[in-house]
N, C-alpha and C positions, 0 to 999 in steps of 0.2 A: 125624754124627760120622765124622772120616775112619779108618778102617782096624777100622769093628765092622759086623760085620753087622745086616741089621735086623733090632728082635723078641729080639737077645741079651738073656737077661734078668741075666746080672751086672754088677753095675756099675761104672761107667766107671772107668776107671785113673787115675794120677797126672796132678794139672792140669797143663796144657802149660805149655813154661818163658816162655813169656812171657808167663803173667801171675803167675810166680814173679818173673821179672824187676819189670814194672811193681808189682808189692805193696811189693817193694825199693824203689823207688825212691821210694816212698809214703812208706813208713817212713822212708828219709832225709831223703825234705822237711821232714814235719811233726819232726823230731829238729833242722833246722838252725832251722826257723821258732822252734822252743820256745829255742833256742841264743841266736838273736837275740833276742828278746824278754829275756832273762834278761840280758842281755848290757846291752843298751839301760837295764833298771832298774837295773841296777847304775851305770851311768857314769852317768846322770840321778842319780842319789844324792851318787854322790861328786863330780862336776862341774859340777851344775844348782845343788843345792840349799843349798848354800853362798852361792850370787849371790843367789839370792832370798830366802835370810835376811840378808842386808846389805841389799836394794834393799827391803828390809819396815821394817828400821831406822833408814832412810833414810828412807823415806817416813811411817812415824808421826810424825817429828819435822816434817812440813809440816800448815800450818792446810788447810783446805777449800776455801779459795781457791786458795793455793799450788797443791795438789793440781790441782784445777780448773784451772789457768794454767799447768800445769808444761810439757807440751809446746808452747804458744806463746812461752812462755819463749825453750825453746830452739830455735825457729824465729826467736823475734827479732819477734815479732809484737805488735804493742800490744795488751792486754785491754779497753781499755775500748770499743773499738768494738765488742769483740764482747757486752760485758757491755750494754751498752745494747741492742744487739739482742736478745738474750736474754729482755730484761724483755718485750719486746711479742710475743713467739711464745708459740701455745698449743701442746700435742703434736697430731702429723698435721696442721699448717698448712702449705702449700706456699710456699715464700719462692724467693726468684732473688739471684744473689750480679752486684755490679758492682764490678770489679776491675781495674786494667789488667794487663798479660802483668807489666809491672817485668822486673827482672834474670834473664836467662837464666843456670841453675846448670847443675853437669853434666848433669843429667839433664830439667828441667824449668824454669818458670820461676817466681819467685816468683808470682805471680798463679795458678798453678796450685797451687801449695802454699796458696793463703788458702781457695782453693774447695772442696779435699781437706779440711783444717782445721776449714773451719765449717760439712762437713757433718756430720763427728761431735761441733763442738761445741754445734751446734742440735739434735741427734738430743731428742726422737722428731719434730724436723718433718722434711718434707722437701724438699729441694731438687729444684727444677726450674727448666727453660732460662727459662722466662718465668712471671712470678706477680705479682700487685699489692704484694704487700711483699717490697721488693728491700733487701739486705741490700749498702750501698757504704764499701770500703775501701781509703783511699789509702797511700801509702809514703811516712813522712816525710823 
């Protein structure tokens, strides 16, 4: 310790100020982190939970099919290709999608959106590049 002799037997003086500083600064973290947090539930309350009690009311009023079809729906996708797949997949079967590219969107191209699509509409199988049950969807 700088400035005690050795063997002094009283003990040591006031802690040095920089870890009076760094305890400050402790304290202010965990004070803005609890700030956010409280902050966050509050606006998730009044901003969130309103949407998702309409998209709840919204969505009771669809059958299981609906439900089931609602985002190929609004992709524009035809169900029945996928609903006929469907019947022949067990869960953890491995299947492969054949698809052409179709229309390039802004970001991607339809053929890429069927492949994304039906690998959570086949979930629990799974998709892989090559597999004896291929899973072919054209664009009408």
């Amino acid at each position: 310790m700088e400035g005690r002799l050795q063997g002094d037997p009283r003990p040591p003086g006031r802690t040095a100020l920089r870890l009076r500083i760094a305890g400050g600064a402790a304290a202010a973290g965990v004070i803005v982190l609890f700030g956010g947090l409280v902050a966050s539930a509050v606006l998730g309350g009044v901003e969130v939970f309103p949407h998702v009690e309409d998209a709840i009311a919204h969505g009771s009023n669809l059958t299981a099919s609906q439900r089931r079809h609602a985002a190929g729906d609004r992709l524009h996708l035809d169900p029945f290709p996928f609903d006929a797949f469907l019947a022949q997949l067990r869960p953890r079967e491995r299947y492969a999608v054949d698809v052409p590219p179709g229309a390039k969107g802004p970001f991607i191209t339809r053929g890429a959106v069927v492949r994304a699509y039906s690998a959570f509409y086949f979930l629990p199988a799974i998709q892989v590049r090559r597999a004896p049950l291929v899973f072919r969807y054209r664009f009408r």
